[in-house]
N, C-alpha and C positions, 0 to 999 in steps of 0.2 A: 224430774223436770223434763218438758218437752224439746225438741230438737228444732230449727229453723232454717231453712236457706233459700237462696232464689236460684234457681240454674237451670242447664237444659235439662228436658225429659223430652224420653226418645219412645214410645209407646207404640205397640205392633199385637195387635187382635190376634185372638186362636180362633181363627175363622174355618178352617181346614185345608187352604187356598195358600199359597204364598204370601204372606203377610207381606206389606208395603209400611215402614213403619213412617208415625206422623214425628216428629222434630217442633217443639217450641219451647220459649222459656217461662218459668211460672213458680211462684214461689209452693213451696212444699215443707210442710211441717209432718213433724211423728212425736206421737204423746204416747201414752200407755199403753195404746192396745191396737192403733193403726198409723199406716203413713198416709196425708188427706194432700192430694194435689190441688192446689185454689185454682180459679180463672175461669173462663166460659168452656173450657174441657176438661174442668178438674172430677175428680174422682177419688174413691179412697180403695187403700189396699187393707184388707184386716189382717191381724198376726195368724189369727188365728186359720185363714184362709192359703197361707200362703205357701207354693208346692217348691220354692228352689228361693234362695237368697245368697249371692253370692258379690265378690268383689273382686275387681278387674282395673289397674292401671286409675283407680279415682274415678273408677265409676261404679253403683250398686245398683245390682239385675236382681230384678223381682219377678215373683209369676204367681196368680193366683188365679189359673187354671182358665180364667177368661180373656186375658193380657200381660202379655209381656212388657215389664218395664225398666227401663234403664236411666238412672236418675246420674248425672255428672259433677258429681261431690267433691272432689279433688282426694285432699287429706284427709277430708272427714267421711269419707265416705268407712271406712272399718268400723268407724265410732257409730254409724248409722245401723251398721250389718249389726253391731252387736246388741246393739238397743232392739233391732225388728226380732232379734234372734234368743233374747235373754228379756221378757217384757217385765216392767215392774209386776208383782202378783197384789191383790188388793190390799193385803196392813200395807204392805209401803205407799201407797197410795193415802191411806187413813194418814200415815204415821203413826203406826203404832209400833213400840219395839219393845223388849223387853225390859220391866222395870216401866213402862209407860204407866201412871194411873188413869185406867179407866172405868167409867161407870155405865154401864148398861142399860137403859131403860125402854120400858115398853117391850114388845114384841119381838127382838133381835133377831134375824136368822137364826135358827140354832146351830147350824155349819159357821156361820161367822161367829159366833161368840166361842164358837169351839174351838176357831184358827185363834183369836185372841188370848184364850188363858193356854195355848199351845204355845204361844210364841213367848210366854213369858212377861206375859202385862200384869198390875196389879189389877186386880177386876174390887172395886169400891163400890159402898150403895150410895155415897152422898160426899159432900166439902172438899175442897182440898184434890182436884184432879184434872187432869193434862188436856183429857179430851172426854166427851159425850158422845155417844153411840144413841142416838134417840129412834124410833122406830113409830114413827108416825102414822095413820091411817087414812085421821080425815083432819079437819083443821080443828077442833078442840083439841088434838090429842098437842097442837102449839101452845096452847096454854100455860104450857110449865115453861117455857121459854125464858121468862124473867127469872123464874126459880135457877135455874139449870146456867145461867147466865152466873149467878153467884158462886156456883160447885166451880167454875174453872177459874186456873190461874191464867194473870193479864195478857199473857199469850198461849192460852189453851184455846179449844176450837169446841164447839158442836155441830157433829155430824149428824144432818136429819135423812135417815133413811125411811122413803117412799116409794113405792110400787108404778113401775116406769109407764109411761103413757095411763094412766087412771085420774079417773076422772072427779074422786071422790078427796083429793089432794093434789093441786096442782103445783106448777112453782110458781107462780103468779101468789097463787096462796099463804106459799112457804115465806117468799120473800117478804109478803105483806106483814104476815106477822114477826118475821123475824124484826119487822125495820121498829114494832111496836113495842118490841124487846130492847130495842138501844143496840141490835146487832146487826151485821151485814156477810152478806154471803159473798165468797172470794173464790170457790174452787167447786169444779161438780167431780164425781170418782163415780164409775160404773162398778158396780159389787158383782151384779148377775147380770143374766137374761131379764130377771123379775123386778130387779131393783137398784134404784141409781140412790147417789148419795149429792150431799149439798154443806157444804163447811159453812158453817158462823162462825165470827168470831166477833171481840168487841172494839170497835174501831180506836184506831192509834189513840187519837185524838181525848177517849175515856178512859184509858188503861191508868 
């Protein structure tokens, strides 16, 4: 689960210059994999970028090598340092954990199918399973949508994994057919560089 607050952010460029830092207030969230400042100066810090995270009196200093930033979190500021410092890795992200039934289908990464019967999931071909791992290309490969709709239980999910910015599956597309499935999409999860993901599930309302 991602993080939320509104407070000052204190922001000071690595220019090579005496930095002059800017002071405003602005809401700021951090989800999996970065902290995204909103507003007409917002910006994001990626985890993955980031050269120093530390904590000071209720406040969290960040630096990712182009700016210095200083976020005024109070108490939560720790709870923030750990989350920038400890990121979910992708099964938590899926939820998958051990003992999860899941079914594989289509094309799966084969690094992610590797992290899932690593972690301890039951890997199934059909009926009867927590979550879907679908591995889509173009929009036929949505087709089994309905099908696949039946394999989970009334709070399981299908994750349609597609190939990020491509043009031959978009989410426009996904969504469309998921809506022709009796499904709805609630959650996106970034896997790679190559490929993002998109949760269905079956709304309250049909369970």
């Amino acid at each position: 689960m991602g993080l939320e607050a509104s407070c000052e952010v204190r922001v000071s460029l690595n220019t090579g210059s005496e930095p002059i830092p800017r002071r405003f207030k602005a809401k700021v969230e951090l989800d999996g994999e970065q902290i995204v400042v909103r507003g007409p100066e917002g910006f994001r810090l990626r985890f993955k970028e980031l050269q120093e995270i530390e904590v000071r009196k209720g406040v969290l200093s960040v630096s990712d090598g182009k700016r210095h930033v200083e976020l005024v979190l109070g108490k939560d500021a720790e709870r923030w340092a750990q989350k920038a410092k400890l990121p979910p890795d992708r099964l938590v992200k899926l939820g998958v954990k051990a003992r999860t039934r899941v079914a594989l289908v289509g094309r799966v990464p084969r690094d992610l199918a590797e992290e899932v019967a690593a972690r301890g999931a039951v890997i199934v071909k059909g009926g009867d399973v927590d979550l879907v791992l679908l591995a889509a290309e173009e929009p036929r490969d949505l087709d089994q949508l309905a099908t696949l709709k039946e394999w989970i239980a009334p709070d399981g999910g299908i994750w349609v994994i597609r190939r990020r910015g491509s043009d031959d599956l978009t989410e426009k597309q996904m969504r469309a057919a998921a809506s022709d499935a009796g499904l709805v999409a609630i959650k996106v999860a970034k896997l790679s560089e190559e490929h993002t993901s998109d949760k269905l599930v079956i709304p309250r309302r049909d369970r």
